[in-house]
GUGUNU-156825 format. One record per residue (C-alpha): residue in three letters; z, y, x. Coordinates in steps of 0.05 Angstrom, whole numbers, padded with zeros to 5 digits, always signed. Each point is the difference from the previous one (the first is absolute). Layout:
REM GUGUNU-156825
AlaZYX
...
***
This chain:
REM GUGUNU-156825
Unk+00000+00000+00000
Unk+00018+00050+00053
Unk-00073-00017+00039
Unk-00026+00017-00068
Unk+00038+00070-00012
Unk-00031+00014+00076
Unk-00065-00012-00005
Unk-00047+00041-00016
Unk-00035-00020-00063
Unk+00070+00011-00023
Unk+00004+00072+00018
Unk-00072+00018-00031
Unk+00015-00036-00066
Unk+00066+00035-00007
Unk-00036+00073+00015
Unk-00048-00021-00045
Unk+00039-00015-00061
Unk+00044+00074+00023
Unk-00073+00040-00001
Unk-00021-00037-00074
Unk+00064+00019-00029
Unk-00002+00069+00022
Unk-00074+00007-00026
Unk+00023-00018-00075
Unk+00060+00037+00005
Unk-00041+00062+00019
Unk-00050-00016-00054
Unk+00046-00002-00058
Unk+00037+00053+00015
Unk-00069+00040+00009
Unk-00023-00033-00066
Unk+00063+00020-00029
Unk-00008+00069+00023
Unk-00073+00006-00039
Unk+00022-00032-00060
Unk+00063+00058-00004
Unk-00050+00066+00018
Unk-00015+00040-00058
Unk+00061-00023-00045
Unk+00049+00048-00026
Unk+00060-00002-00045
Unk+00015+00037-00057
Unk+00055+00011-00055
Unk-00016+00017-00068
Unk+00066+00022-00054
Unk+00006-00003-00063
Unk-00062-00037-00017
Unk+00004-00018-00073
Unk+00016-00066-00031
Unk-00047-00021-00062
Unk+00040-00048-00052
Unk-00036-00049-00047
Unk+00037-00027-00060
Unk+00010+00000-00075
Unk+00027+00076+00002
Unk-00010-00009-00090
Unk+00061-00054+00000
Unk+00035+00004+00062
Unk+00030+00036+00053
Unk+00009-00003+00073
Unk+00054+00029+00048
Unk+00011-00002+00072
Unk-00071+00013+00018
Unk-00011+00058+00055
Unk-00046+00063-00020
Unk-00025+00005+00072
Unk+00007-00043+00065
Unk-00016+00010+00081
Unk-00060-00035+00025
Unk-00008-00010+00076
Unk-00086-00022+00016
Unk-00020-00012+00077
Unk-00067-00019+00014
Unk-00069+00024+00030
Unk+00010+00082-00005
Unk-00060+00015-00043
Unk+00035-00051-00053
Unk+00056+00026+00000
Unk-00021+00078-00001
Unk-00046-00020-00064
Unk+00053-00041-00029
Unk+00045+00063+00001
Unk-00059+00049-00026
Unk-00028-00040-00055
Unk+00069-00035-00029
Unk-00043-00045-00031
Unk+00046-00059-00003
Unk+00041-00023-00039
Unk+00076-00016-00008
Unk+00016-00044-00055
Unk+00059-00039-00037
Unk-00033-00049-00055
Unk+00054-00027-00042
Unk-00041-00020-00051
Unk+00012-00071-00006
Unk+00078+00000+00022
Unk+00060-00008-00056
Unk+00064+00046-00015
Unk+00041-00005+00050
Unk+00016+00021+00074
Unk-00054-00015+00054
Unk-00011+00008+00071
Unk-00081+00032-00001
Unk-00041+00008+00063
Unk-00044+00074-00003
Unk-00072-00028+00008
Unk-00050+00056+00038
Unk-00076-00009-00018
Unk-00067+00024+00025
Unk+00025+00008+00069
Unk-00038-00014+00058
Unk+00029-00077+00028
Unk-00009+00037+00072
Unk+00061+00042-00012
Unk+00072-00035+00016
Unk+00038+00038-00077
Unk+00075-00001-00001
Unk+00034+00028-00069
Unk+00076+00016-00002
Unk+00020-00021-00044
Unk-00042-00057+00002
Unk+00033-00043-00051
Unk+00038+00024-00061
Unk+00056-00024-00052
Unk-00021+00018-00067
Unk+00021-00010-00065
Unk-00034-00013-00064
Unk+00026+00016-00073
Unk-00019+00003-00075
Unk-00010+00075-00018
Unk+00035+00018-00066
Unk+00002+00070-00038
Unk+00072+00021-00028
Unk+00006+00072-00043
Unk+00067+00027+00020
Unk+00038+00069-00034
Unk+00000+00055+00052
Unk+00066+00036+00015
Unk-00002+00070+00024
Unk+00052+00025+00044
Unk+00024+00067+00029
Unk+00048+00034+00055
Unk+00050+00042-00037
Unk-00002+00052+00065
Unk-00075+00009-00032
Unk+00024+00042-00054
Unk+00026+00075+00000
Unk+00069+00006-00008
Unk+00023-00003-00068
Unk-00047-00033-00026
Unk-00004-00078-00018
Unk-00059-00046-00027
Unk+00008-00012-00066
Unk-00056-00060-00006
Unk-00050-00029+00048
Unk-00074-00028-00025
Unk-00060-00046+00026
Unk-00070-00002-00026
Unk-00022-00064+00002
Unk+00081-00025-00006
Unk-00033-00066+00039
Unk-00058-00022+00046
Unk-00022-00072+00007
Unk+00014-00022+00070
Unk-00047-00058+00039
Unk+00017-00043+00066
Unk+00025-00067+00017
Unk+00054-00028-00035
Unk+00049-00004+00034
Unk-00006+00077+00012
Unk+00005+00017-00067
Unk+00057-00048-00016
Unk+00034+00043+00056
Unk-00007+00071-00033
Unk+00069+00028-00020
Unk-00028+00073-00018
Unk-00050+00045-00012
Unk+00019+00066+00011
Unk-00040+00069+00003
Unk+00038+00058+00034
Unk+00008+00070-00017
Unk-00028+00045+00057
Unk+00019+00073+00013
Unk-00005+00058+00040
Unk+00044+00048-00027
Unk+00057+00002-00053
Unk-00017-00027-00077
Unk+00014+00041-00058
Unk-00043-00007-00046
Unk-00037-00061-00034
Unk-00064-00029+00039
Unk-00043-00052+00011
Unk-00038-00032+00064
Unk-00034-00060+00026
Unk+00029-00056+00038
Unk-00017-00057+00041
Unk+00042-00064-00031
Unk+00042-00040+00050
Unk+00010-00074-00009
Unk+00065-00027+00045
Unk+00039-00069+00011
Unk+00077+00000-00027
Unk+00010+00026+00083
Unk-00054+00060-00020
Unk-00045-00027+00048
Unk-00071+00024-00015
Unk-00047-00058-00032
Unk-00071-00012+00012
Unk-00037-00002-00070
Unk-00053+00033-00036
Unk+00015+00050-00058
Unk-00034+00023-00055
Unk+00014+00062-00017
Unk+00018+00013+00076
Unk+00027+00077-00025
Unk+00032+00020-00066
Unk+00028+00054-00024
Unk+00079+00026-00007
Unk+00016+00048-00051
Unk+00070+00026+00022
Unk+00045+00048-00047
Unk+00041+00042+00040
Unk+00052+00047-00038
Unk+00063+00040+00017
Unk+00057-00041+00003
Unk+00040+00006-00075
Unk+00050-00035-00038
Unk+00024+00005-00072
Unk+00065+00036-00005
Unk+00057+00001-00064
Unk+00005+00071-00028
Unk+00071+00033-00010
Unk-00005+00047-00062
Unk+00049+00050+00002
Unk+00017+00052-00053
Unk-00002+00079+00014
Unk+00033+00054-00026
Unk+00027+00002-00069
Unk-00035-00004-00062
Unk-00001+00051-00057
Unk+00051+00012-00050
Unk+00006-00057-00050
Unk-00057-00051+00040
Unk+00037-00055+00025
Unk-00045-00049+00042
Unk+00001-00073-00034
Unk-00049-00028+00057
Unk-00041+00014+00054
Unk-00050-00054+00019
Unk-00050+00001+00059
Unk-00070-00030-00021
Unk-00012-00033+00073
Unk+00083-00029+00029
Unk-00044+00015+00080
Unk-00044+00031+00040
Unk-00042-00007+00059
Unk+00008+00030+00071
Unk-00037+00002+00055
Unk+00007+00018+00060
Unk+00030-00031+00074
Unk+00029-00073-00015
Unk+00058+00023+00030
Unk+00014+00069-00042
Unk-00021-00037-00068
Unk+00044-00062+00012
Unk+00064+00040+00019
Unk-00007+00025-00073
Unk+00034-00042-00057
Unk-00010+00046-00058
Unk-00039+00073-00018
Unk+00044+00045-00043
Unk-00034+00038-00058
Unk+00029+00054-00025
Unk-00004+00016-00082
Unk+00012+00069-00023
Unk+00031-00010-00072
Unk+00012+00092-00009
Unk-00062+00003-00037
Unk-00004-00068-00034
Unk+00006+00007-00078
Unk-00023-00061-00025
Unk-00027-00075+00005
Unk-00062-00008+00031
Unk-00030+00000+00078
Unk+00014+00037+00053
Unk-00041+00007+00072
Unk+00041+00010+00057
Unk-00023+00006+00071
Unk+00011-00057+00054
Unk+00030+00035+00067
Unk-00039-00032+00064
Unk+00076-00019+00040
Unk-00012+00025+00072
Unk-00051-00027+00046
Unk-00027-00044-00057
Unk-00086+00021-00009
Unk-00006-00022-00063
Unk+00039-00016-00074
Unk-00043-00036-00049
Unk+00002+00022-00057
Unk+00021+00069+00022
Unk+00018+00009-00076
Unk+00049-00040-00055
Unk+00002+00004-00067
Unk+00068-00006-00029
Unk+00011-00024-00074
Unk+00066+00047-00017
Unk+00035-00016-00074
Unk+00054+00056-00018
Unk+00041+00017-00063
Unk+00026+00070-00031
Unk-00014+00048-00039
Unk-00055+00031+00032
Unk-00027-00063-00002
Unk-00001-00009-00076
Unk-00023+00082-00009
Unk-00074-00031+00047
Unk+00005-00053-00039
Unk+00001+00032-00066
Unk-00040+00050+00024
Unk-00052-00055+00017
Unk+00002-00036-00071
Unk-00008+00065-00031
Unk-00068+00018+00028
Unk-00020-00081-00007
Unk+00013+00014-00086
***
């Protein structure tokens, strides 16, 4: 063996083998060097995912609006790739059941020269029966909205509900549908607007559905604040000679007051005063309704009071009276 490894022949054959091996490995990697000039790389966002399935019946969630493709290839591919965007990304779900699946994105019409990531390449979707629903539409509204004083006295929506669509189990999940009240100044008066209906989980989370009508409008009556309030008759003065007062009877036993909540519920009762000097005989009297201080308003500002009295003046009217009747 050793005469062998010193010969010659042995020598030649082993610097032979050496020059053939670095002869292919300097042809590959020149080979590999031409097949790799001229390609680039390129990343294209948000390229837009088309979605095939019964969209009449059913409804599907957890597919992505837009993904990231990544295409390397020859450059003149891949810069008329990017121009035209005449390919395709696709999800056909056409022929799957309800229920959760795990979908590869297919991408069409590109060249089979360009190497085409996606991310995400492969996603979880799920599909659902749609259903329609018609819920009652609650409006709502910040108290700090109004002016102060004042206080809604009743709140309005036209259409009072709107049929809502989307998968079931998204509609079995609504808890409320609300419309809000939106202001940029202090409310005191009556108005109307148009609002944008909200549709929220029992956690108010905001759900995904369609609506129809997606606005309505709120009609909102907004009033100074007022509460009804026992009158106090009081007698004034004394009555002429003879009259004695039998009764004095107020046709209304309140009032109404408006003003700050806090002013018109510190008051327990308005005093009106009856002046009995001039009163003669039975019939109705109008007295005045004093405003008490830093009230705005007394409805009515007004009172008839029914008085009954007895005396001889009295009967004198009263004879008086019948006399002109005969």
């Amino acid at each position: 063996m050793d005469k062998f490894m010193d010969s010659p022949w042995f020598l030649r054959l082993t610097a032979l083998f050496l020059a053939i091996m670095l002869f292919l490995s300097v042809k590959a990697e020149d080979q590999s060097s031409r097949n790799t000039i001229g390609d680039m790389f390129d990343l294209m966002q948000d390229v837009p995912v088309e979605v095939y399935y019964d969209t009449e019946n059913l409804v599907v969630t957890g597919v992505p609006d837009m993904v990231n493709m990544t295409i390397e290839g020859p450059a003149q591919i891949v810069q008329t790739t990017k121009l035209l965007k005449d390919f395709t990304l696709k999800l056909d779900l056409q022929n799957l059941t309800l229920g959760e699946h795990n979908v590869r994105i297919q991408a069409e019409n590109l060249s089979d020269k360009l190497d085409v990531r996606l991310d995400p390449a492969t996603v979880t979707i799920n599909i659902e029966e749609k259903v329609t629903q018609s819920f009652r539409v609650d409006p709502e509204m910040n108290t700090r909205l109004l002016a102060e004083g004042y206080e809604v006295k009743s709140m309005g929506v036209q259409p009072s509900s709107i049929n809502v669509t989307g998968a079931k189990s998204v509609v079995d999940a609504i808890s409320f549908v609300k419309v809000s009240i939106t202001s940029d100044g202090s409310l005191d008066k009556p108005f109307e607007q148009k609002s944008r209906v909200r549709v929220l989980d029992r956690d108010l989370n905001k759900l995904s559905v369609a609506l129809d009508p997606e606005e309505v409008t709120v009609k909102v009556d907004v009033q100074e604040y007022s509460r009804e309030i026992p009158l106090k008759l009081q007698q004034k003065g004394q009555s002429p000679t003879g009259i004695t007062i039998e009764s004095a009877v107020p046709e209304s036993q309140s009032v109404r007051i408006h003003g700050p909540k806090s002013t018109v519920d510190a008051i327990k009762e308005i005093p009106v005063e009856l002046d009995i000097t001039k009163i003669t005989k039975s019939g109705k009297v109008e007295v005045d309704v004093k405003k008490p201080e830093g009230i705005t308003k007394v409805t009515p500002a007004k009172l008839k009071v029914q008085v009954k009295v007895s005396g001889e003046t009295s009967n004198v009217s009263k004879k008086t009276d019948d006399s002109k009747e005969s």
